[in-house]
TIGULO-727484 format. One record per residue (C-alpha): x, y, z. Coordinates in Angstrom, 2 decimals. Layout:
BEGIN
       u       v       w
       X       Y       Z
...
END
This chain:
BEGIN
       u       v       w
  -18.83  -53.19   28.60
  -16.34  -51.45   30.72
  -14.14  -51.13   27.76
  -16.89  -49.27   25.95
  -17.95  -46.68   28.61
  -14.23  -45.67   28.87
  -13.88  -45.40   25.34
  -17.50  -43.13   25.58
  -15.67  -41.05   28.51
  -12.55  -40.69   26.61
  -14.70  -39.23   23.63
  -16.75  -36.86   25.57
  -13.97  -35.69   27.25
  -12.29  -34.95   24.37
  -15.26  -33.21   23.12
  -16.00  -30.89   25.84
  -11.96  -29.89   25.58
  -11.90  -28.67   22.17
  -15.67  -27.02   22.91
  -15.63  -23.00   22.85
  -17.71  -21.20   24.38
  -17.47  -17.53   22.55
  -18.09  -14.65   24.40
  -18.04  -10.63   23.72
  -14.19   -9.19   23.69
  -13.41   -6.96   26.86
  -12.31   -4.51   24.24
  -13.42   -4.87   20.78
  -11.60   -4.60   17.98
  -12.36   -1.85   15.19
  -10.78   -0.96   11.84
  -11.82    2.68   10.48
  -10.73    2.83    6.72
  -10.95    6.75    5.70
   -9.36    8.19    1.99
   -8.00   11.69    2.54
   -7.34   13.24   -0.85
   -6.15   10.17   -2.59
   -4.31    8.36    0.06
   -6.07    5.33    1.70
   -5.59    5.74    5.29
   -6.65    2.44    8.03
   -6.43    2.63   11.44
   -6.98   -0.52   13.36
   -7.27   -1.24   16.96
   -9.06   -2.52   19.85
  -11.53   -0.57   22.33
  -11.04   -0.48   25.98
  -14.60    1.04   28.17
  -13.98    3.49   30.90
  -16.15    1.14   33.41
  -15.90    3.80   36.25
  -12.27    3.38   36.12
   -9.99    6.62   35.92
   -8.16    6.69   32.99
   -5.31    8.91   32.68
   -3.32    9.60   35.65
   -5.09    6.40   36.87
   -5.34    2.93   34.80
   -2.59    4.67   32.63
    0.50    6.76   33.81
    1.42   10.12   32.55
    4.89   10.16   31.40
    5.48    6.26   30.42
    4.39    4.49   26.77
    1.28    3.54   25.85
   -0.51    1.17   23.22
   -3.01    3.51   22.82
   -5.19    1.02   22.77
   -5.65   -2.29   23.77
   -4.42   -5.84   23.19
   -1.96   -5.33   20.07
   -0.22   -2.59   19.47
   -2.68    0.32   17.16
   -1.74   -0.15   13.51
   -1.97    2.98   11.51
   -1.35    2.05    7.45
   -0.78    4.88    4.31
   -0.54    3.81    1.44
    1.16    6.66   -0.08
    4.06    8.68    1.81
    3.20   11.61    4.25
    3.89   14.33    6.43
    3.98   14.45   10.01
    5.11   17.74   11.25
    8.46   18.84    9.09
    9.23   15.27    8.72
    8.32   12.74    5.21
    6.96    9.53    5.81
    7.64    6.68    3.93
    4.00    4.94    3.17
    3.50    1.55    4.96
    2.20    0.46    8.17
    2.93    1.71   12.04
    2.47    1.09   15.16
    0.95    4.39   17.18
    2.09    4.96   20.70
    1.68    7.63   22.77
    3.06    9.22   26.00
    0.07   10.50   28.09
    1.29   13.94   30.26
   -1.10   16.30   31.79
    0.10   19.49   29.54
    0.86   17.68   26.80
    1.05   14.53   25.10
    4.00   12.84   22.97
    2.73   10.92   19.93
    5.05    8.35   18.17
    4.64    6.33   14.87
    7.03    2.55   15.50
    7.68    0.76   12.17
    7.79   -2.12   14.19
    4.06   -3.10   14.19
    3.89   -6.67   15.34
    3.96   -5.84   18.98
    1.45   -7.83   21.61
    1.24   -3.95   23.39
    4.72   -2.06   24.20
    7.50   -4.00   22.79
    9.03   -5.91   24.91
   12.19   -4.01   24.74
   11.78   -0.58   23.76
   13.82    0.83   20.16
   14.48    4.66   19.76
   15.88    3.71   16.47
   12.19    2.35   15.25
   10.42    5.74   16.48
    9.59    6.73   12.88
    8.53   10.49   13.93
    7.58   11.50   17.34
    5.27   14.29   18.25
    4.60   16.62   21.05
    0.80   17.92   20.90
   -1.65   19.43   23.07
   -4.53   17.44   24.44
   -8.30   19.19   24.73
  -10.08   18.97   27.48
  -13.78   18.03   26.57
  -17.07   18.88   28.27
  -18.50   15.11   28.47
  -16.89   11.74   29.09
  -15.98    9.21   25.84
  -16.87    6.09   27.98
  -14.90    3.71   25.08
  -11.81    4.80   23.90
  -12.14    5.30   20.46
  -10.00    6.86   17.35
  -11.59    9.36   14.57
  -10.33   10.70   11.65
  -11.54   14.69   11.76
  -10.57   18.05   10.16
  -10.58   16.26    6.62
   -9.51   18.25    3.53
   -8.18   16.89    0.29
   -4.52   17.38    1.48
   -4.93   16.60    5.37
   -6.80   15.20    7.84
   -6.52   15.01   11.87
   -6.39   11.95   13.71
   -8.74   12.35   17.09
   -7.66    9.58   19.92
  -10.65   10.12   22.78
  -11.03    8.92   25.92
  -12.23    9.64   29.22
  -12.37   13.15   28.66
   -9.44   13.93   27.03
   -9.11   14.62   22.87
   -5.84   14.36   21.62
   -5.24   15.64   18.08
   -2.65   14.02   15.67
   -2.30   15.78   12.22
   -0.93   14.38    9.25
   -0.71   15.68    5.25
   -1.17   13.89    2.09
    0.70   15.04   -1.36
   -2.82   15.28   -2.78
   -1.88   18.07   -4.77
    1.53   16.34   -6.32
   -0.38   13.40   -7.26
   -3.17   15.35   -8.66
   -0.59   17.65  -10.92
    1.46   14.83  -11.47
   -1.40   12.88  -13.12
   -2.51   15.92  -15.03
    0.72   16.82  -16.47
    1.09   13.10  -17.77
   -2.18   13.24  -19.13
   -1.69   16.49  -20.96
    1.31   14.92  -22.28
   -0.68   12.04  -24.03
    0.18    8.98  -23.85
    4.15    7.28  -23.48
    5.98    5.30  -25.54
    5.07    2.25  -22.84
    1.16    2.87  -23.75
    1.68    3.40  -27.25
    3.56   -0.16  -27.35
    1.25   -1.95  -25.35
   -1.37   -0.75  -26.97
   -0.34   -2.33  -30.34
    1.10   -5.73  -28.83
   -2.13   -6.46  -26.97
   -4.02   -5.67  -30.73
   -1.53   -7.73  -32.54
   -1.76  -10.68  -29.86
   -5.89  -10.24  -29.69
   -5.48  -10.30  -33.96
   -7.68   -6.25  -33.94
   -7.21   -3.92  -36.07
   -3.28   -4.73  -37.23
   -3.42   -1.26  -39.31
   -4.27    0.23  -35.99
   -1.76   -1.66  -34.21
    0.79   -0.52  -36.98
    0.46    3.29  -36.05
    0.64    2.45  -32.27
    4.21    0.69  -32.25
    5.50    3.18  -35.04
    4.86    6.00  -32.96
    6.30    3.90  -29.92
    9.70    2.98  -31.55
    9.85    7.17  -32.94
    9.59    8.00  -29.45
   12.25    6.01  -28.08
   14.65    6.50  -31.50
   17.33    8.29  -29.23
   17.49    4.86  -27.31
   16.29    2.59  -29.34
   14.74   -0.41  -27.73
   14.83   -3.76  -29.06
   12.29   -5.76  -28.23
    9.87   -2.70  -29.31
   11.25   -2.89  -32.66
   10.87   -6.99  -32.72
    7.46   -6.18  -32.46
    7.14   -3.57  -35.05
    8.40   -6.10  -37.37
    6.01   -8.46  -36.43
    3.25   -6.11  -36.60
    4.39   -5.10  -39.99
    4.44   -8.64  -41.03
    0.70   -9.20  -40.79
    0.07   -6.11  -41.85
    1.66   -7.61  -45.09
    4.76   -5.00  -45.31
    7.36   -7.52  -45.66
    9.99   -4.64  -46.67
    9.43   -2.84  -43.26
    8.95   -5.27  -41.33
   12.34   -6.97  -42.45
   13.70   -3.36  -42.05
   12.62   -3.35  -38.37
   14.35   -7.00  -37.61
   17.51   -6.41  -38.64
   17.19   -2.99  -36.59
   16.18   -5.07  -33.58
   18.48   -7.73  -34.43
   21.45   -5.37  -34.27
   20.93   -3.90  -30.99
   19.84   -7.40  -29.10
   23.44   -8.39  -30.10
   24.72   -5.24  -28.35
   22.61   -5.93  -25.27
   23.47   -9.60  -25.59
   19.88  -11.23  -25.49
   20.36  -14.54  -27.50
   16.99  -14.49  -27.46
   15.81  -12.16  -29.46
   19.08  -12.62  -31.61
   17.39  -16.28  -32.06
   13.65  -14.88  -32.79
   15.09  -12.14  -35.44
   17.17  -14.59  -37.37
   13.92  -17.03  -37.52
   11.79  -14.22  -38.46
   14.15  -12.79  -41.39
   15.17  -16.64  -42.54
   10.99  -16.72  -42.80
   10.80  -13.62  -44.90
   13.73  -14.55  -47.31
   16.09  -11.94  -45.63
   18.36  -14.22  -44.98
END
């Protein structure tokens, strides 16, 4: 009997040990996803509360680094490049810190973003940009620190990181208008060689319209005909093939076959021989 009332103690022990009781975070976490022009910007971070406590100058120095934030370090992610200031950013995620000051406020982007708060040992060399902004004073207390994205046009937008009473602004720019141009000019162009080949291998593999499929790759391989590519021209042949051109699609292989030798692909060497050996070229 003993031996079971132990063995009943052991268990609800063991029970009450890996029980959790959950319970509200002192400062929850938030993730704000905003799209400024085309870039997909996410800022995620955790939420301290005021609680009658004095913030800056108080809880947190002037003049030494901050999390901005709580608990892990802010992340800030782009997922194109952008503009700080004079100075290109690669896209990717950052850690934000800042320098609270009573005139002004330093604001740095860390590529080091896997920080429990500061870093344990502080980098220069992994301050991605730093920048020195003025903060606004505002006419009512933000009781829980919290981080906005204002100002928004289709090539910038201005981070806002409240608190207390104090707004501090943090503008970044997009290349909105690059992309945008970038995408017209291509599609004013029509489409490349690329689409024009995939186009016809996906209608050859999907067995579609072959005759279809035919003008696709023969516009492809024209395109490219100052660099002729081979494996485009291994599947001309085989498009021509089904199409029942034996003559031009033999053409093609030995074409292809000629310039996998050059680049060395036994490969393709291999699949042209089989092919032309098939259509009595050979």
């Amino acid at each position: 009997m003993k031996k079971i009332i132990m063995t009943l103690f052991v268990a609800a022990m063991t029970m009450a040990i890996n029980a959790q009781i959950e319970t509200p975070a002192p400062s929850p976490f938030q993730k704000t996803e905003q799209k400024v022009g085309l870039t997909d910007v996410t800022v995620a971070y955790s939420r301290p509360s005021m609680k009658g406590r004095k913030i800056f100058g108080g809880l947190e120095d002037y003049g030494k680094v901050w999390r901005t934030g709580a608990n892990e370090n802010t992340k800030l992610t782009f997922s194109t490049d952008f503009k700080v200031g004079e100075n290109m950013v690669k896209k990717g995620t950052y850690a934000l810190y800042t320098i609270p000051g009573e005139k002004t406020w330093d604001i740095m982007l860390y590529s080091d973003a896997t920080n429990w708060g500061n870093p344990s040992k502080w980098d220069e060399s992994k301050v991605v940009v730093k920048l020195r902004v003025t903060p606004i004073e505002m006419p009512m207390e933000i009781e829980t620190f919290t981080i906005t994205f204002d100002d928004l046009t289709n090539n910038s937008a201005v981070l806002g990181i409240m608190w207390e009473n104090v707004y501090v602004p943090f503008k970044f720019e997009v290349p909105t208008d690059k992309m945008v141009s970038n995408s017209i000019s291509k599609i004013m162009a029509g489409p490349s060689a690329n689409d024009m080949y995939g186009a016809a291998v996906y209608y050859l593999q999907a067995d579609k319209d072959i005759n279809q499929a035919q003008e696709w790759i023969d516009k492809a391989v024209e395109m490219t005909s100052a660099k002729p590519r081979f494996w485009y021209l291994r599947q001309q042949s085989l498009i021509h093939a089904k199409a029942g051109k034996t003559k031009s699609a033999i053409a093609a292989a030995k074409i292809s076959l000629k310039y996998a030798k050059e680049a060395g692909n036994m490969g393709y060497v291999k699949m042209n021989k089989t092919s032309l050996k098939e259509w009595g070229a050979m």
